[in-house]
DSSP file (Angstrom, degrees, kcal/mol; ACC not computed):
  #  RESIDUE AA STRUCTURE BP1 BP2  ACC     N-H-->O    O-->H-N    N-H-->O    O-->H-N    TCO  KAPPA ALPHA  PHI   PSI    X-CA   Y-CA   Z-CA
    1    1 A X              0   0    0      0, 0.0    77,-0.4     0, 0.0    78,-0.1   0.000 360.0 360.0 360.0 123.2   78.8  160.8  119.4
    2    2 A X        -     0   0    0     75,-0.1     4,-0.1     1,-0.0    75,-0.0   0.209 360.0-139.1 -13.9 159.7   81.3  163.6  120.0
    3    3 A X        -     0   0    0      2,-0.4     3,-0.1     0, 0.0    74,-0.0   0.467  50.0-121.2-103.0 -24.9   84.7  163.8  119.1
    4    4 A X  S    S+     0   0    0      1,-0.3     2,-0.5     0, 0.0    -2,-0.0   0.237  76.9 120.3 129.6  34.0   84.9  165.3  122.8
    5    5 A X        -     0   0    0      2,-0.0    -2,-0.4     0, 0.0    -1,-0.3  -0.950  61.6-132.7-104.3 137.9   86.4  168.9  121.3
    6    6 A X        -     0   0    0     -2,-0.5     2,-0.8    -3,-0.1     0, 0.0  -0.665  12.3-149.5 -22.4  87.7   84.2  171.8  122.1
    7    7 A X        -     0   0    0     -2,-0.3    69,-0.0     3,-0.0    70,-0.0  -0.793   7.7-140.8-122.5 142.5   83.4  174.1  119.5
    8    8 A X        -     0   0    0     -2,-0.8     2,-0.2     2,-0.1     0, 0.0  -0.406  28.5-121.8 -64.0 139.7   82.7  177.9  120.5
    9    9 A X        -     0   0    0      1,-0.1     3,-0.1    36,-0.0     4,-0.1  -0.651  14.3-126.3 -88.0 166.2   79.7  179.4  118.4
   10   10 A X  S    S+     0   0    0      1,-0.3     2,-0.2    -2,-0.2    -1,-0.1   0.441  84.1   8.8-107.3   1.2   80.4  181.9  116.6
   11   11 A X  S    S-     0   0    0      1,-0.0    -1,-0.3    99,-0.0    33,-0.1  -0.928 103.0 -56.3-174.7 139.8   77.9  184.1  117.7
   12   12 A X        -     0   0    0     -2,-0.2    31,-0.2    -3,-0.1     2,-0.2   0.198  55.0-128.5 -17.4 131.8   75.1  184.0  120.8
   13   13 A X        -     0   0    0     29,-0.1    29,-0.2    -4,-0.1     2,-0.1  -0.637  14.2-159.9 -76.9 158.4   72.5  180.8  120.9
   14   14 A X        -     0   0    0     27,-1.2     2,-0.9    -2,-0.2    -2,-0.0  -0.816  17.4-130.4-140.1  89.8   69.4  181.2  121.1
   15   15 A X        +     0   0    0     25,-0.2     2,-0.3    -2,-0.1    25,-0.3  -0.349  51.6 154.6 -65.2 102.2   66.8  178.2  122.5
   16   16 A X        -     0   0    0     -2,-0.9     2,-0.2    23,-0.8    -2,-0.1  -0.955  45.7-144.6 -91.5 120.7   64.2  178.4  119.6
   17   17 A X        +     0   0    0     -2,-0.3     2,-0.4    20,-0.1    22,-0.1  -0.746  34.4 161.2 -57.5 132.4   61.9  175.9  118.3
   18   18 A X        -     0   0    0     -2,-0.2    20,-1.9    20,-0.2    48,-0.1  -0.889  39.5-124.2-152.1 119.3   61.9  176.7  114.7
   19   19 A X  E     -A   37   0A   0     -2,-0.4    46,-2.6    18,-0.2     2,-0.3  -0.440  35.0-174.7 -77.7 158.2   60.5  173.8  112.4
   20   20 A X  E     -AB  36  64A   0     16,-3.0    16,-2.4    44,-0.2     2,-0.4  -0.977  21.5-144.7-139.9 145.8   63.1  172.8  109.8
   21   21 A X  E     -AB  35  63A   0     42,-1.4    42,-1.3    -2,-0.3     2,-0.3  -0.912  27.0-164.3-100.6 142.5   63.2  170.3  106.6
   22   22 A X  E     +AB  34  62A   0     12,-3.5    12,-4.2    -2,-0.4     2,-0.3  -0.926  12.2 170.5-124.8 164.2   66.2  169.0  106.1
   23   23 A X  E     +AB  33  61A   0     38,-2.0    38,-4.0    -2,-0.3     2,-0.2  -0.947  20.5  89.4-177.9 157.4   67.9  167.2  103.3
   24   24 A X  E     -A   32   0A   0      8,-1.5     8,-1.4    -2,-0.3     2,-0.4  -0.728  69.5 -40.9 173.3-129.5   70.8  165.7  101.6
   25   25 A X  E     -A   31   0A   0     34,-0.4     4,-0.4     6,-0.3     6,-0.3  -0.938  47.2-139.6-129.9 101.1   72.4  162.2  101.6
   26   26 A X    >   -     0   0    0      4,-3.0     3,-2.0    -2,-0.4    28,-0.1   0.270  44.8 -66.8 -82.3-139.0   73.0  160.0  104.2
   27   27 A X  T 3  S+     0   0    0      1,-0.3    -1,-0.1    26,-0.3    27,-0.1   0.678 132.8  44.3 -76.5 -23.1   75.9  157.7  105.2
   28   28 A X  T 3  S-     0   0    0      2,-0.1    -1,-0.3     3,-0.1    -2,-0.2   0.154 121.4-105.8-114.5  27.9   75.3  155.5  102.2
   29   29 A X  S <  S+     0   0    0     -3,-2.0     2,-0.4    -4,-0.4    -2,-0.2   0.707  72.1 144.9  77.8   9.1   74.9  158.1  100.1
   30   30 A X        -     0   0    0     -5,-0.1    -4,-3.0     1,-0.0    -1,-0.3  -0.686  57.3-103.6 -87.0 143.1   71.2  157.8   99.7
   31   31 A X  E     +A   25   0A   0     -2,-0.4    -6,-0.3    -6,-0.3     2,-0.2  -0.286  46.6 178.6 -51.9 153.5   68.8  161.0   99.3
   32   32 A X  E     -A   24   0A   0     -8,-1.4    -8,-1.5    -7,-0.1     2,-0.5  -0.977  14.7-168.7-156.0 154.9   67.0  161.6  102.7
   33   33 A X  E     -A   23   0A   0     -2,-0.2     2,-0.3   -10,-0.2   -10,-0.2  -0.995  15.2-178.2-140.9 152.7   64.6  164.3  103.5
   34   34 A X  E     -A   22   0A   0    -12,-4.2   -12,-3.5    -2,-0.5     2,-0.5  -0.984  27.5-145.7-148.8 148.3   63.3  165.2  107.5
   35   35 A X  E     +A   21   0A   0     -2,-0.3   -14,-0.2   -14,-0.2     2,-0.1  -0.985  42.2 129.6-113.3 139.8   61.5  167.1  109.2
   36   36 A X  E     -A   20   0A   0    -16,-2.4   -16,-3.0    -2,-0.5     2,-0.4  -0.465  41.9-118.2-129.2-147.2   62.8  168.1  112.7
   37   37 A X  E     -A   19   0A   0     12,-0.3    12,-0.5   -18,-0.2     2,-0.4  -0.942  25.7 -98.2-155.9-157.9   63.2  171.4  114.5
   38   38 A X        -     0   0    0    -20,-1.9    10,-0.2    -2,-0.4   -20,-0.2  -0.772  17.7-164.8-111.4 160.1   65.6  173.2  115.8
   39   39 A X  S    S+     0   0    0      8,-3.5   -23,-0.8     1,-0.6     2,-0.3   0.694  85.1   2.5-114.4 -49.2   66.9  173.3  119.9
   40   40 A X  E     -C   47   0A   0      7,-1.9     7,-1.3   -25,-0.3    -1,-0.6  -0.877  68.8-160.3-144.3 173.6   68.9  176.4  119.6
   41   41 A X  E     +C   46   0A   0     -2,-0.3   -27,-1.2     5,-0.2     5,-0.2  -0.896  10.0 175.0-154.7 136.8   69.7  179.0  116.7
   42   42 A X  E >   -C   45   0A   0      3,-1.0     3,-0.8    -2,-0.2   -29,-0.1  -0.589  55.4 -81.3-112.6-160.8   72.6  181.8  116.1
   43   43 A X  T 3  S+     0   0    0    -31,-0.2    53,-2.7     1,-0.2    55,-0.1   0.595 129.2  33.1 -82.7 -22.6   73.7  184.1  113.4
   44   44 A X  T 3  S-     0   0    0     51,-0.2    48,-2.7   -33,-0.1     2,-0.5   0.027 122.3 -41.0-137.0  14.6   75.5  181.1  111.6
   45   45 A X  E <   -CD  42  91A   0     -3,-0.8    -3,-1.0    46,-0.2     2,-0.3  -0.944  55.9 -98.2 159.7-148.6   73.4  177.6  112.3
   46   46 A X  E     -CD  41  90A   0     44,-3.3    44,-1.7    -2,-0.5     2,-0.4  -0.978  15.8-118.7-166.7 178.7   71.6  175.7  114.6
   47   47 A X  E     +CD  40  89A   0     -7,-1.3    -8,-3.5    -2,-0.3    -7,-1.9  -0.991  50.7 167.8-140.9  95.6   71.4  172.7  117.2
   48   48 A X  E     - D   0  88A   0     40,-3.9    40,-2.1    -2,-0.4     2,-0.4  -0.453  39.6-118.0-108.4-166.0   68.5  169.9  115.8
   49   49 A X  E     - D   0  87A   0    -12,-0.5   -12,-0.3    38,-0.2     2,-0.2  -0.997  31.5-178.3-142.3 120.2   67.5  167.0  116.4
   50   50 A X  E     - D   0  86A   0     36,-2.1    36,-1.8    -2,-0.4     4,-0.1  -0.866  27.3-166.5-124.9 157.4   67.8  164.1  113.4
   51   51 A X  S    S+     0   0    0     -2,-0.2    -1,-0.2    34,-0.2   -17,-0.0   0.745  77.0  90.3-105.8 -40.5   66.7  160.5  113.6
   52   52 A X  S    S-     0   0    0      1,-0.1    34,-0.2   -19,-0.1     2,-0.1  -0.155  85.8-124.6 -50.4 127.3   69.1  160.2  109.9
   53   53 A X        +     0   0    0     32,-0.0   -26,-0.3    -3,-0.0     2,-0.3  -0.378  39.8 176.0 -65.8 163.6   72.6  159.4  110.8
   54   54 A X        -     0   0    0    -28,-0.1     2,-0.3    -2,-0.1   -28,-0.1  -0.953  22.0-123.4-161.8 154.1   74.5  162.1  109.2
   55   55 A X    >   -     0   0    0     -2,-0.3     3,-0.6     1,-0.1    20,-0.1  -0.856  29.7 -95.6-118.4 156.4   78.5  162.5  109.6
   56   56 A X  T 3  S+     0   0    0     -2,-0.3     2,-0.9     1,-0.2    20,-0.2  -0.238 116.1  25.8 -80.0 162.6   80.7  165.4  110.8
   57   57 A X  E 3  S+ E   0  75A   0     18,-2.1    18,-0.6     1,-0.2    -1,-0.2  -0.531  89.1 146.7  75.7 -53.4   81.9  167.7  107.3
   58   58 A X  E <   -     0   0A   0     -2,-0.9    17,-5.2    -3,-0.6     2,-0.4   0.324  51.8-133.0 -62.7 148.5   78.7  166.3  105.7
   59   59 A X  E     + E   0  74A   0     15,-0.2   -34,-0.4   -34,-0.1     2,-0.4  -0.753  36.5 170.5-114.0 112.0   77.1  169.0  103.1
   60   60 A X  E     - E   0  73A   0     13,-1.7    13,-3.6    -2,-0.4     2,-0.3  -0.979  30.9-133.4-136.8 144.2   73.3  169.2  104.0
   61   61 A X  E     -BE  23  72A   0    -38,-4.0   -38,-2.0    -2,-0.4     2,-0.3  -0.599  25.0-159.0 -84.6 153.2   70.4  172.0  102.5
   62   62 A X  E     -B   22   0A   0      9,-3.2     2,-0.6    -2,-0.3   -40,-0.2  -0.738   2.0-155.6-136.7  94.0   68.2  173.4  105.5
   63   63 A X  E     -B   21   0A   0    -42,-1.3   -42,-1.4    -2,-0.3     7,-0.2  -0.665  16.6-135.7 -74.9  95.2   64.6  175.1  105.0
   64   64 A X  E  >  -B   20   0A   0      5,-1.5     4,-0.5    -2,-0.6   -44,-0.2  -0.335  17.3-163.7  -8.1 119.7   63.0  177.6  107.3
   65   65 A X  T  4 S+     0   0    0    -46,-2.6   -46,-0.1     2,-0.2    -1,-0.1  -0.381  93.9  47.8-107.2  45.6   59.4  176.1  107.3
   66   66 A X  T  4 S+     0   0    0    -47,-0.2   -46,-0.1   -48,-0.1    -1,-0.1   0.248 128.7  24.6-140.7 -26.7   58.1  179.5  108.8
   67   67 A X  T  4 S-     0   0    0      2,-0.1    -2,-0.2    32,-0.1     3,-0.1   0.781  94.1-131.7-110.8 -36.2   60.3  181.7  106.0
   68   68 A X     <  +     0   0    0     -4,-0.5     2,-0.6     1,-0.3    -3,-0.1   0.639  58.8 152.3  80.2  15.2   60.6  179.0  102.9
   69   69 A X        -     0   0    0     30,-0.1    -5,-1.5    -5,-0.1    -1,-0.3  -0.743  35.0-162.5 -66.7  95.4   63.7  180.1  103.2
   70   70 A X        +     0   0    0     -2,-0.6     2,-0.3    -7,-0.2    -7,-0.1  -0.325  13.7 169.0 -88.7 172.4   67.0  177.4  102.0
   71   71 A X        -     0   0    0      2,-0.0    -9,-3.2    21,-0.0     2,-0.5  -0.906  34.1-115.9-163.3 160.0   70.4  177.9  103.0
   72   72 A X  E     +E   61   0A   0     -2,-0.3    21,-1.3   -11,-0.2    22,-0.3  -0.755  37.5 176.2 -90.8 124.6   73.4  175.3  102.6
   73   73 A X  E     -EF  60  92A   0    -13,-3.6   -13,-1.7    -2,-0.5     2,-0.4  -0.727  21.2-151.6-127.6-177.2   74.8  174.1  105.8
   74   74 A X  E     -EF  59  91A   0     17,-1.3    17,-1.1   -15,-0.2   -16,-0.3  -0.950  36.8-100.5-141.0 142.2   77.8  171.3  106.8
   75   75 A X  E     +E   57   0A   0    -17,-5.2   -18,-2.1   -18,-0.6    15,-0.2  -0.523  33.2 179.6 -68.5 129.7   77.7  169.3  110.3
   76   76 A X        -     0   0    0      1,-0.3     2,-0.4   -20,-0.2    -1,-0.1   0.685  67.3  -0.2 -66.6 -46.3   80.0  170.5  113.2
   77   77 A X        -     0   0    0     12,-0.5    12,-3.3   -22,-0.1     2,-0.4  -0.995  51.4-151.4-164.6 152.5   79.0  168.0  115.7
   78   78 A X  E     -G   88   0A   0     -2,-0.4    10,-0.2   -77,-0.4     2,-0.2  -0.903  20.0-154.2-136.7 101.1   76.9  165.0  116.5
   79   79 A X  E     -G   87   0A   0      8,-4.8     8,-1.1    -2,-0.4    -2,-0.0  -0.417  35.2 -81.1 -95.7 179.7   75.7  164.2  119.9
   80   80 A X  E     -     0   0A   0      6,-0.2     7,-1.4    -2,-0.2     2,-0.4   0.284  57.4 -91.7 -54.8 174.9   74.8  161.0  121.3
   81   81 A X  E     +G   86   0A   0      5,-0.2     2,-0.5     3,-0.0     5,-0.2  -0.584  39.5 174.7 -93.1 121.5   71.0  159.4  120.5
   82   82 A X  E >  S-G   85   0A   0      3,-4.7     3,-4.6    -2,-0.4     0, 0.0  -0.986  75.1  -4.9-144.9 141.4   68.1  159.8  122.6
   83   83 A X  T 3  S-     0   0    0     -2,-0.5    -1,-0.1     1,-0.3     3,-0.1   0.897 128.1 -60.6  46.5  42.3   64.9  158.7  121.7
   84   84 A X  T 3  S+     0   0    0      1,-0.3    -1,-0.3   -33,-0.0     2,-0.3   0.729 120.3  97.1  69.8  17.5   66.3  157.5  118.2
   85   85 A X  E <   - G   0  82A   0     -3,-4.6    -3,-4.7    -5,-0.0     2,-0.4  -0.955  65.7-141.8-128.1 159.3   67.3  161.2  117.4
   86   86 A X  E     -DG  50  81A   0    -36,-1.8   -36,-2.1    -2,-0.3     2,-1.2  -0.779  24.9-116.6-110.4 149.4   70.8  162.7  117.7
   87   87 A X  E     -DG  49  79A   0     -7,-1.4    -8,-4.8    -8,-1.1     2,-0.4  -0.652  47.1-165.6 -87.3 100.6   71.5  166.5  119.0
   88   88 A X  E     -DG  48  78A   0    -40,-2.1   -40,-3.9    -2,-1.2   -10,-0.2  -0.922  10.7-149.3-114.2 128.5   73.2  167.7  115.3
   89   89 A X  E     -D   47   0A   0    -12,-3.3   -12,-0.5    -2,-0.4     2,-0.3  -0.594  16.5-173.0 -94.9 144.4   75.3  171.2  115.0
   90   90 A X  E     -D   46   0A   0    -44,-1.7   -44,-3.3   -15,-0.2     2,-0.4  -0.915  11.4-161.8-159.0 132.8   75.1  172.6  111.9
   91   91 A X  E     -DF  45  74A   0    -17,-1.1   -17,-1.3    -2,-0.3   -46,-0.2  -0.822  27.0-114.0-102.6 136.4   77.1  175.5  110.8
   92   92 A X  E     - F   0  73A   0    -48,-2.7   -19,-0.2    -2,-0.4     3,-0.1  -0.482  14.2-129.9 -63.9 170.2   75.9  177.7  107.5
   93   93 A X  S    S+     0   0    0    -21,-1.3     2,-0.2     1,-0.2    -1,-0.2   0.305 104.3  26.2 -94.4 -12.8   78.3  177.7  104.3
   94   94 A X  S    S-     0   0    0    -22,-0.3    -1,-0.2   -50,-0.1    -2,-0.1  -0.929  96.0-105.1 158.9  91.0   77.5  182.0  104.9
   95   95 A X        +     0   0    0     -2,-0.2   -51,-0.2    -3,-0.1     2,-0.1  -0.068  41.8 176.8 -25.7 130.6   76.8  183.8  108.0
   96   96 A X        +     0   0    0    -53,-2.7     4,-0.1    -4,-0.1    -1,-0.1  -0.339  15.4 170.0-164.5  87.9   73.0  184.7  107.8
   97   97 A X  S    S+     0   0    0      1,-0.2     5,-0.3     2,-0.1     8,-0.1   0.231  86.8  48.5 -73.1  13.4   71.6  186.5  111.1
   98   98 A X  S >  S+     0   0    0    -55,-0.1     3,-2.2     3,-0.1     4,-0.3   0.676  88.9  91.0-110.4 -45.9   67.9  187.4  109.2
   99   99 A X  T 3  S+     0   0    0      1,-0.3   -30,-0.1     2,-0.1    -2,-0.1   0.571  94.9  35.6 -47.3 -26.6   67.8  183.6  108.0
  100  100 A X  T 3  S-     0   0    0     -4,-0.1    -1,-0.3     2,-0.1    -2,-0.1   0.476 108.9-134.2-110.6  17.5   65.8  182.8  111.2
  101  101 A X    <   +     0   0    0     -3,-2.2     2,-0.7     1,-0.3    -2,-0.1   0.857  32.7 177.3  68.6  48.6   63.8  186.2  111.2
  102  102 A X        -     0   0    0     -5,-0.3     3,-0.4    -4,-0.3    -1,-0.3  -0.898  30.3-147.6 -77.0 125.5   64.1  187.5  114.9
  103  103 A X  S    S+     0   0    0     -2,-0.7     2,-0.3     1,-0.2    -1,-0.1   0.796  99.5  22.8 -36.4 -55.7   62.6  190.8  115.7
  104  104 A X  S    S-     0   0    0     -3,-0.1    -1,-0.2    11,-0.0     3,-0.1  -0.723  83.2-173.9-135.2  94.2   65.4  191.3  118.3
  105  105 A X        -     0   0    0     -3,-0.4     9,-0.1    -2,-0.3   -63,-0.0  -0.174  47.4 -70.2 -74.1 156.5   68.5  189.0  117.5
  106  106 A X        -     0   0    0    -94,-0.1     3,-0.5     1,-0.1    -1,-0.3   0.085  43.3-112.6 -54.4 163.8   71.1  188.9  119.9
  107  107 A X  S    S+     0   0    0      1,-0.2     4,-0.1    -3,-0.1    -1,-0.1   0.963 116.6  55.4 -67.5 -69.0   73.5  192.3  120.4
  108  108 A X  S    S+     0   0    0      2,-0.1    -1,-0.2     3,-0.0     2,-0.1   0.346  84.1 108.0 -26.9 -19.2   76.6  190.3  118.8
  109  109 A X  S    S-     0   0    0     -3,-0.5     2,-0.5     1,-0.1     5,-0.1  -0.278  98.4 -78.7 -14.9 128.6   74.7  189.4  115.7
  110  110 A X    >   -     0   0    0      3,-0.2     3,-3.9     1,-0.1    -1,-0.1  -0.493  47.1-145.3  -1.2  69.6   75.8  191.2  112.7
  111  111 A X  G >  S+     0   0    0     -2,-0.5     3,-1.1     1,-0.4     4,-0.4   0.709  95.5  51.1 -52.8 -23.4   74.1  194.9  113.2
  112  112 A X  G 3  S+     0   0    0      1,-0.3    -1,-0.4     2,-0.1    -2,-0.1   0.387 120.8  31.4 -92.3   8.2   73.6  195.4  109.8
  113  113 A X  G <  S+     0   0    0     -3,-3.9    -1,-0.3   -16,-0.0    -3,-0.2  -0.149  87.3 106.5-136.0  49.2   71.9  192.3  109.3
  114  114 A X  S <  S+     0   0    0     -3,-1.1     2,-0.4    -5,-0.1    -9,-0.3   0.815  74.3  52.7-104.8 -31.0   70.6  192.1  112.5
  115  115 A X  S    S-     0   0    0     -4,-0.4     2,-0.3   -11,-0.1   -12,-0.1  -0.827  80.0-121.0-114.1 169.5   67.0  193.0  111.3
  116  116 A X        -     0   0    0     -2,-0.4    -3,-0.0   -14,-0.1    -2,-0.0  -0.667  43.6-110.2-100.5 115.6   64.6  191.3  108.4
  117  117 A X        -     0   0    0     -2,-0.3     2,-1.3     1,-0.1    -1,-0.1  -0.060  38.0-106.6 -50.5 144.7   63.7  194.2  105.9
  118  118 A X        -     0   0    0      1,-0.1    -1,-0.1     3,-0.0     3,-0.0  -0.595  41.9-101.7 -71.5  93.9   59.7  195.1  106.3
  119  119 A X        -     0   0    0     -2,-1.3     2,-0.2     1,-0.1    -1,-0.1   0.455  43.7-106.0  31.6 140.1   57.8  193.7  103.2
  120  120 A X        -     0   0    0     -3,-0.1     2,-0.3     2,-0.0    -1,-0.1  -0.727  30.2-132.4-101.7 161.5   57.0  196.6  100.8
  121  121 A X              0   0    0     -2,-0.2    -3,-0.0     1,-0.1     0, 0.0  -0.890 360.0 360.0-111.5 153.4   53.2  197.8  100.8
  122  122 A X              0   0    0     -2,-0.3    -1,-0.1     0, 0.0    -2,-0.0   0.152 360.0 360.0-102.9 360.0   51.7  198.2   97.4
């Protein structure tokens, strides 16, 4: 469900599949852990899909399963249920335009954090 305000991203989407674990506490304040994946991605969050009800403010961690990568996020918005999962905005705590490790990230993207350092060789 909506609140039915809009909210602008803050930087380009991008429709990516990217699997994700999620976790935190859900409406009764029980641990929950998921795995979904993600519908779209920018420089500051993503657009999944959760079968866990989850509430707008709510504090949840969000893992890259392609980087192992965590980052702290909070829900923007929760749209309606299809197929027993809801379409959930989730903004990061921290801009981080490498956190989903595109090769060519949108122009609007941060530039200086627009690419993912190369791996040192030893």
């Amino acid at each position: 469900m909506t609140d039915g305000k809009t909210i602008k991203p803050r930087s380009t989407r991008v429709h990516l599949t990217i699997p994700v674990f999620i976790y935190g506490n859900n409406t009764s304040n029980k641990p929950f852990k998921e795995i979904t994946q993600t519908v779209e991605v920018n420089a500051n969050g993503c657009l999944v899909e959760l079968a866990t009800h989850v509430i707008k403010d709510q504090q949840l961690l969000l893992t890259n399963m392609k980087s192992n990568e965590e980052i702290a996020c909070l829900v923007v918005t929760q749209g309606n249920i299809v197929n027993g999962k809801a379409q959930v905005g989730l903004r990061f705590a921290q801009s981080a335009p490498r956190f989903w490790g595109l090769a060519f990230p949108p122009e609007d993207w941060d530039p200086a954090e627009r690419k993912r350092p190369m791996p040192s060789k030893r």
